[in-house]
C-alpha atoms as a printed R data frame, in Angstrom:
    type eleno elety resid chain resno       x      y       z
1   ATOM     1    CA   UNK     A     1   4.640  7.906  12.427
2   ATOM     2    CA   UNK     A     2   3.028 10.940  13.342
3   ATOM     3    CA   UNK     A     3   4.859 13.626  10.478
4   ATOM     4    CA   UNK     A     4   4.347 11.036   8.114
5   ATOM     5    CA   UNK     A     5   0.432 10.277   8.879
6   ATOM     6    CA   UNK     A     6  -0.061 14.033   8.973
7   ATOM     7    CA   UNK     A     7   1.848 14.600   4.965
8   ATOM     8    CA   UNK     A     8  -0.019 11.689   3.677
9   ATOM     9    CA   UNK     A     9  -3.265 12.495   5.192
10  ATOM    10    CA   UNK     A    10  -2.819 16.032   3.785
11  ATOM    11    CA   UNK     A    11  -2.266 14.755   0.447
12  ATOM    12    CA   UNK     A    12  -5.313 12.326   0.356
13  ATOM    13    CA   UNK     A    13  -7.275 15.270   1.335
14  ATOM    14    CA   UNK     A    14  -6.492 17.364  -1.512
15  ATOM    15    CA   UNK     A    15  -6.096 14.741  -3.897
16  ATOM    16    CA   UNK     A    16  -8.048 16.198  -7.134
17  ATOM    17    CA   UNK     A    17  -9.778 13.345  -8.807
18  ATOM    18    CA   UNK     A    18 -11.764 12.471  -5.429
19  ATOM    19    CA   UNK     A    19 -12.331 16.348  -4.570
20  ATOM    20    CA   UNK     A    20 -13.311 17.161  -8.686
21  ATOM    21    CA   UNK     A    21 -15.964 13.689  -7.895
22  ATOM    22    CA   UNK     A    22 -17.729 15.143  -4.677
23  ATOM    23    CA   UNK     A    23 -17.998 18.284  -5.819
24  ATOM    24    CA   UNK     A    24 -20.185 16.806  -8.682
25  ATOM    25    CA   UNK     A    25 -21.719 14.301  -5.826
26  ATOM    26    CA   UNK     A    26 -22.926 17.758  -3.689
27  ATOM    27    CA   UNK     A    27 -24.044 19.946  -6.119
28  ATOM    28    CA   UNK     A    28 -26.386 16.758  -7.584
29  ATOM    29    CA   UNK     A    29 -30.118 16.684  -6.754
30  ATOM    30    CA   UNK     A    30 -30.015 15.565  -3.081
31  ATOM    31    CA   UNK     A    31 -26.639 16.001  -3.383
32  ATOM    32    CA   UNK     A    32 -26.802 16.892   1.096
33  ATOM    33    CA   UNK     A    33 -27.942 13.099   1.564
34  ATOM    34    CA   UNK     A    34 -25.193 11.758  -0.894
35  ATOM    35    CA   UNK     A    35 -22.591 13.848   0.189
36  ATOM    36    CA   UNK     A    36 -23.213 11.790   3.595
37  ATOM    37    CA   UNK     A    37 -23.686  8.807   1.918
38  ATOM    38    CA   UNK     A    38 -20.081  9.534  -0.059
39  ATOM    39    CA   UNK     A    39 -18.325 10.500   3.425
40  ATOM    40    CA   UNK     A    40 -19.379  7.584   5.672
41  ATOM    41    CA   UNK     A    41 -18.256  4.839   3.007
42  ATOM    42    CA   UNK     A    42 -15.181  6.867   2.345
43  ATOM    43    CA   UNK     A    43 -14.143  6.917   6.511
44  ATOM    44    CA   UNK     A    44 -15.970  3.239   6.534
45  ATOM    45    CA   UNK     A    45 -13.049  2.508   3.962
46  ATOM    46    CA   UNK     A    46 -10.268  3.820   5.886
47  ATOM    47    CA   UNK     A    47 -11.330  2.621   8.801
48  ATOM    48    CA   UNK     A    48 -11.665 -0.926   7.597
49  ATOM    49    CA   UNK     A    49  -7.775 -0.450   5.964
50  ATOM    50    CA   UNK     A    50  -7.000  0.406   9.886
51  ATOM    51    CA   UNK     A    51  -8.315 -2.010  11.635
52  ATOM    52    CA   UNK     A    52  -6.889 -4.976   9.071
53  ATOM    53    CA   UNK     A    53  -3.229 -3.742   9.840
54  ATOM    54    CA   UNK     A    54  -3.644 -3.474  13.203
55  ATOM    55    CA   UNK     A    55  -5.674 -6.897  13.565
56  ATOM    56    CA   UNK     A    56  -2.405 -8.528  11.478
57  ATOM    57    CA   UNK     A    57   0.241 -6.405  14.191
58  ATOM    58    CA   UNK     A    58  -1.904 -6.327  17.505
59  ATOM    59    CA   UNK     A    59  -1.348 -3.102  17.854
60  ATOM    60    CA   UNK     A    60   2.417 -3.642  18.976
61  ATOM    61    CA   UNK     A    61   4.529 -2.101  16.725
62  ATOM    62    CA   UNK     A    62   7.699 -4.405  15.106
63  ATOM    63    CA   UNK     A    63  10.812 -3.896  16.270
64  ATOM    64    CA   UNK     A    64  12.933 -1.997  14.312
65  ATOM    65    CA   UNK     A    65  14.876 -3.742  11.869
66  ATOM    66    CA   UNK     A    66  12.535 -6.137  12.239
67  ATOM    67    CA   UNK     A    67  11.572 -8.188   8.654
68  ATOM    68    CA   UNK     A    68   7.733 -6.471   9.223
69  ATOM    69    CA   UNK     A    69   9.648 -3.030   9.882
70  ATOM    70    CA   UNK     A    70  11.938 -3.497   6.929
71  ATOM    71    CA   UNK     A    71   8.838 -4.534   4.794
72  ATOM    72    CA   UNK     A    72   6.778 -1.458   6.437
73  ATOM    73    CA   UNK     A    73   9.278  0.767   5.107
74  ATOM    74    CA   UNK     A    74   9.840 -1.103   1.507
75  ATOM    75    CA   UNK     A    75   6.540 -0.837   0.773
76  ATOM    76    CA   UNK     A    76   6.210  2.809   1.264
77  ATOM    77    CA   UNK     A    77   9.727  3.125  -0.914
78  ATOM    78    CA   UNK     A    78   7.751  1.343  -3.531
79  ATOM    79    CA   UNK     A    79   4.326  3.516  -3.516
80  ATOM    80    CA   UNK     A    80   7.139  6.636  -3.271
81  ATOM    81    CA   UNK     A    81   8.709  5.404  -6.320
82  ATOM    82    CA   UNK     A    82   5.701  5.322  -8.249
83  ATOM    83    CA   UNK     A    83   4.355  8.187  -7.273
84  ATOM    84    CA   UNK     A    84   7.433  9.846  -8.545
85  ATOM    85    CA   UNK     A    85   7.593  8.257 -11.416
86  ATOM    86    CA   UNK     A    86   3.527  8.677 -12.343
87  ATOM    87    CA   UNK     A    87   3.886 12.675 -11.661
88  ATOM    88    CA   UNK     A    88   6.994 12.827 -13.882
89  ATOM    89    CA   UNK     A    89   5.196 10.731 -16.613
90  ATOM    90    CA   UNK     A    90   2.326 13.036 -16.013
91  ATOM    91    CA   UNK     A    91   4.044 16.161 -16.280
92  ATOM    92    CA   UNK     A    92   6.083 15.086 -19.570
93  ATOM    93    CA   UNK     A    93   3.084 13.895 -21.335
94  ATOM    94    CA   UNK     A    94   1.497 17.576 -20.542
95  ATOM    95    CA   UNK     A    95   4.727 19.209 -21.692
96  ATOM    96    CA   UNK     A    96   4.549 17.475 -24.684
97  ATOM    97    CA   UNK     A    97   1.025 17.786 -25.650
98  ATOM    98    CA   UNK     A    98   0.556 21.013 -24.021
99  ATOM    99    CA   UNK     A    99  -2.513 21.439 -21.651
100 ATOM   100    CA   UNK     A   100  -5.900 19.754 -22.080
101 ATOM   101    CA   UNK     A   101  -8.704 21.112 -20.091
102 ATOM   102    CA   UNK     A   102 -10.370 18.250 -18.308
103 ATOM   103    CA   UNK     A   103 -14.427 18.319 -19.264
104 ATOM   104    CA   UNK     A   104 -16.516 16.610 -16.391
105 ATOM   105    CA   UNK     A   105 -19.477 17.320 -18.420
106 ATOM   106    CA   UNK     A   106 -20.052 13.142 -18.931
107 ATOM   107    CA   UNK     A   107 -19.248 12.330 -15.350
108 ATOM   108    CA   UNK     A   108 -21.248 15.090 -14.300
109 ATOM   109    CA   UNK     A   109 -24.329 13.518 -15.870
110 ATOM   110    CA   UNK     A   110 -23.940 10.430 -14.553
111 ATOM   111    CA   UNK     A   111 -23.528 11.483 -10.729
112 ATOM   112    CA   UNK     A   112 -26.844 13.109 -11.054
113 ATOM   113    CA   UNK     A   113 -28.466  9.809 -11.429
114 ATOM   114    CA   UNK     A   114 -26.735  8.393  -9.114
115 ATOM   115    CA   UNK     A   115 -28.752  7.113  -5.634
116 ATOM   116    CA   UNK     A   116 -27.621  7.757  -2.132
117 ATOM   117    CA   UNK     A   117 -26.095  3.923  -1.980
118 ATOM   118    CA   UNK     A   118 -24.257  4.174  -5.284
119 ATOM   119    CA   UNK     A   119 -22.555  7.199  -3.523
120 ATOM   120    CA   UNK     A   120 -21.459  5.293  -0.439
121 ATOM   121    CA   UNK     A   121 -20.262  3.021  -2.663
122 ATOM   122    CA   UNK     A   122 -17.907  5.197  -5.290
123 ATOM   123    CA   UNK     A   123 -15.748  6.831  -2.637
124 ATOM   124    CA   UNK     A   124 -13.509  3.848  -1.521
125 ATOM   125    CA   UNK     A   125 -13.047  3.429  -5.471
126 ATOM   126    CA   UNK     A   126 -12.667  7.305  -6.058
127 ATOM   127    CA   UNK     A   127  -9.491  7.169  -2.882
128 ATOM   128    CA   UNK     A   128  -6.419  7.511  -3.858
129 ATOM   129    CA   UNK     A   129  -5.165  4.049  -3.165
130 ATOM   130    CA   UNK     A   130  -1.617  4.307  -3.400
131 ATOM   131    CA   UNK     A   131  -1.574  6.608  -1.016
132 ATOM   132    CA   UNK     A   132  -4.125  5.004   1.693
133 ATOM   133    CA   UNK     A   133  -1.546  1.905   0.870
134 ATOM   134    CA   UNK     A   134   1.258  3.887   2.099
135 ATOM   135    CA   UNK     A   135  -0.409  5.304   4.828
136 ATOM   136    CA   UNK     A   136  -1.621  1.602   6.104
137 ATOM   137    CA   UNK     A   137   2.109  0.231   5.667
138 ATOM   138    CA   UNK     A   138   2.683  3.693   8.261
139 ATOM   139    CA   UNK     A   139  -0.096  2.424  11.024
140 ATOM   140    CA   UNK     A   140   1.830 -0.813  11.473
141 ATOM   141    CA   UNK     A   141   4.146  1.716  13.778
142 ATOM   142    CA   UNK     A   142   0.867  2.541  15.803
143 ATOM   143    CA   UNK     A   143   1.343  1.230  19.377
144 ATOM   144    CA   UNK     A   144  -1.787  0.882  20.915
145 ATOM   145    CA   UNK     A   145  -0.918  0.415  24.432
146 ATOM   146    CA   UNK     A   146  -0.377  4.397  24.294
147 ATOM   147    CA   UNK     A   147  -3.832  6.258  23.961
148 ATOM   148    CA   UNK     A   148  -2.092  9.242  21.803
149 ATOM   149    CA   UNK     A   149  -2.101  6.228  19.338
150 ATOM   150    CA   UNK     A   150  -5.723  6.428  19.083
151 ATOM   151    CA   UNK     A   151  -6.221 10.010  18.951
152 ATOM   152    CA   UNK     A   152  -3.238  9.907  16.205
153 ATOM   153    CA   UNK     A   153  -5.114  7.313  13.997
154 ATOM   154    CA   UNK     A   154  -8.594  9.190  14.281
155 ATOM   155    CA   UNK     A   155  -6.622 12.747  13.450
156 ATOM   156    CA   UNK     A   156  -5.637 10.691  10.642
157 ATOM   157    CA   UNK     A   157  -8.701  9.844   9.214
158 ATOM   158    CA   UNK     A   158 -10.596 13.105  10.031
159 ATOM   159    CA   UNK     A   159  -7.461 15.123   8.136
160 ATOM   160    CA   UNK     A   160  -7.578 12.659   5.247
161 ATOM   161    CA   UNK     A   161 -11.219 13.430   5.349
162 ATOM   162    CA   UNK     A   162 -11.511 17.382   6.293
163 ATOM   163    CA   UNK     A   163 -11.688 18.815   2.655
164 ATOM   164    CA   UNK     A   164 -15.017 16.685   2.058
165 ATOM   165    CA   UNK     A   165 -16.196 17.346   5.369
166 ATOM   166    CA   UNK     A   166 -15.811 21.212   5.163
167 ATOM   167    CA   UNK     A   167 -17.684 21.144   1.658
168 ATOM   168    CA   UNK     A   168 -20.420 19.147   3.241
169 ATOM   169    CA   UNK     A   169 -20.815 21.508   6.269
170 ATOM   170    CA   UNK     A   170 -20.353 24.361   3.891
171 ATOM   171    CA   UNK     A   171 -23.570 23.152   1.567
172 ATOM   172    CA   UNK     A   172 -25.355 22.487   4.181
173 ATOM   173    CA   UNK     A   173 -25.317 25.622   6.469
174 ATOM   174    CA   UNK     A   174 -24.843 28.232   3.958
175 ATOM   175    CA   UNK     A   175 -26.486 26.710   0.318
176 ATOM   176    CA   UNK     A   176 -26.674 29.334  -1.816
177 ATOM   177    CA   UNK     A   177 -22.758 30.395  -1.431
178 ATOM   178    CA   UNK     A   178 -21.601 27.118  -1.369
179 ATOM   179    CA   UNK     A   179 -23.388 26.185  -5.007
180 ATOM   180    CA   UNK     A   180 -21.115 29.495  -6.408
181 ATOM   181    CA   UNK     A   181 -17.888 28.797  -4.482
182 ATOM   182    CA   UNK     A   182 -18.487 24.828  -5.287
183 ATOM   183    CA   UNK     A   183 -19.140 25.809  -9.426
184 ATOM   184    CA   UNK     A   184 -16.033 28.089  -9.072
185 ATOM   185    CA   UNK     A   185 -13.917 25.398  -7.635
186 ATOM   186    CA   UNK     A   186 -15.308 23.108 -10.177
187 ATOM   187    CA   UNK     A   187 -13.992 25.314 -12.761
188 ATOM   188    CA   UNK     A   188 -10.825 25.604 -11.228
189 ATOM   189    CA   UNK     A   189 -10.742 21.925 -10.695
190 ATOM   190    CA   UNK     A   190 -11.549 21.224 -14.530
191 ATOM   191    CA   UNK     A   191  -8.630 23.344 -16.313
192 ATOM   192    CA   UNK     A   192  -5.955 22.869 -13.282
193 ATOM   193    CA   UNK     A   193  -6.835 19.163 -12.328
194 ATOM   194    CA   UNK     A   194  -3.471 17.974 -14.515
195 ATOM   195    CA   UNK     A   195  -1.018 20.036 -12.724
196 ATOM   196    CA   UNK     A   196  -2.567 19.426  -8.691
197 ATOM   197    CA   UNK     A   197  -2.535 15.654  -9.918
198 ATOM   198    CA   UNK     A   198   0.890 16.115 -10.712
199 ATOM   199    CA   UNK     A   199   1.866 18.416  -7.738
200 ATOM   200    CA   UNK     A   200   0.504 15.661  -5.641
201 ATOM   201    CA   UNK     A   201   1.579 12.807  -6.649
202 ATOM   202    CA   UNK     A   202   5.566 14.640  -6.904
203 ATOM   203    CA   UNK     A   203   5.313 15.818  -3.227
204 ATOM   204    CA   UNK     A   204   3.580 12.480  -1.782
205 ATOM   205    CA   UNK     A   205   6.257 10.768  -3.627
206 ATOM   206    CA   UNK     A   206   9.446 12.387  -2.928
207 ATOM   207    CA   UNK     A   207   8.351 12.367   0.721
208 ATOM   208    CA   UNK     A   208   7.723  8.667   1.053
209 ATOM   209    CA   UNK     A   209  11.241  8.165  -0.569
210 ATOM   210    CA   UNK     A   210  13.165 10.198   1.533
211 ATOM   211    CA   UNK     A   211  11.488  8.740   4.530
212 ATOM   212    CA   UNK     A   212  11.608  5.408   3.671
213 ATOM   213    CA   UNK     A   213  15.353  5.270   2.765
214 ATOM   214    CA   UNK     A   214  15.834  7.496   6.208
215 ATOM   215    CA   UNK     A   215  14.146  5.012   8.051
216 ATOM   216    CA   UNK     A   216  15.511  1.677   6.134
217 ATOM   217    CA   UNK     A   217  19.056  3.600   6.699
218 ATOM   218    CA   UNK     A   218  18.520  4.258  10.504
């Protein structure tokens, strides 16, 4: 449970579309408060996706073989798959086309009007959901009778969460670097957001697969 928390929560973390959106968020007019405001509704999201799976297990893991183990790891086969698949479809579409620079210009606009409680409220739609799907279908594992269970879930959702968090700390204690290193990433973010989408998605993917069929195998 723990390699596989770790990978996904890694992946969540540097997922573009939600890093390109709070950059946007930050650099706004009171873009400190909504930066908060987009952080605690993104961990109030994640933490409400952990507590439903372990409310429906317990907290006692199924035993393996089990038909909620075998559906555990089906379910993470299934986001794997489609992650592959989505990348690949990505990438070929790019190949074909050639590269399009993203413009943020529109979206940038409108997160400047946006209010500290609209903020809260766009990150658990700007999450990568099929990945904080595969990642709750991993929890069901989580034993709770062990404490390393709980310090393994809240590692979790602080890694999942660390790329916002070190943006927000960064604005906040040291402003006037953080608006040029934030713009720069922006930048980065709006003519290379294609290929770390695709990167993403590929690695996410091919890792859930070969762990699920491991696992489903075993």
């Amino acid at each position: 449970m723990v390699l596989d928390l770790v990978v996904i929560g890694l992946c969540i973390a540097v997922f573009p579309l939600s890093l390109t959106a709070f950059v946007l968020v930050v650099s706004a007019p009171g873009g400190t408060w909504k930066g908060f405001a987009f952080i605690i509704g993104w961990l109030a999201c994640f933490v409400a996706v952990l507590v439903a799976v372990l409310v429906s297990t317990g907290g006692t893991p199924p035993a393996p073989k089990s038909p909620p183990s075998t559906a555990s790891s089906a379910v993470k086969l299934a986001i794997g798959v489609g992650l592959v698949a989505y990348g690949w479809y990505r990438h070929t579409v790019r190949k074909r086309t050639g590269p399009r620079p993203r413009s943020t210009g529109g979206m940038a606009a409108r997160l400047d009007r946006v209010s500290v409680w609209t903020a809260a409220g766009l990150a658990p739609l700007l999450q990568p959901w099929g990945l904080v799907a595969a990642g709750a279908a991993t929890v069901v594992g989580a034993d709770l009778s062990h404490t390393s269970s709980y310090l393994v879930l809240v590692a979790y959702c602080v890694l999942a969460t660390s790329t916002l968090l070190a943006m927000q700390l960064y604005t906040m204690f040291a402003p006037d670097t953080a608006r040029v290193r934030l713009g720069n990433l922006r930048t980065w973010l709006e003519t290379h957001q294609e290929q770390a989408l695709v990167a993403v998605a590929l690695v996410a993917g091919v890792f859930l697969v070969g762990r699920s069929i491991y696992q489903l195998a075993s």
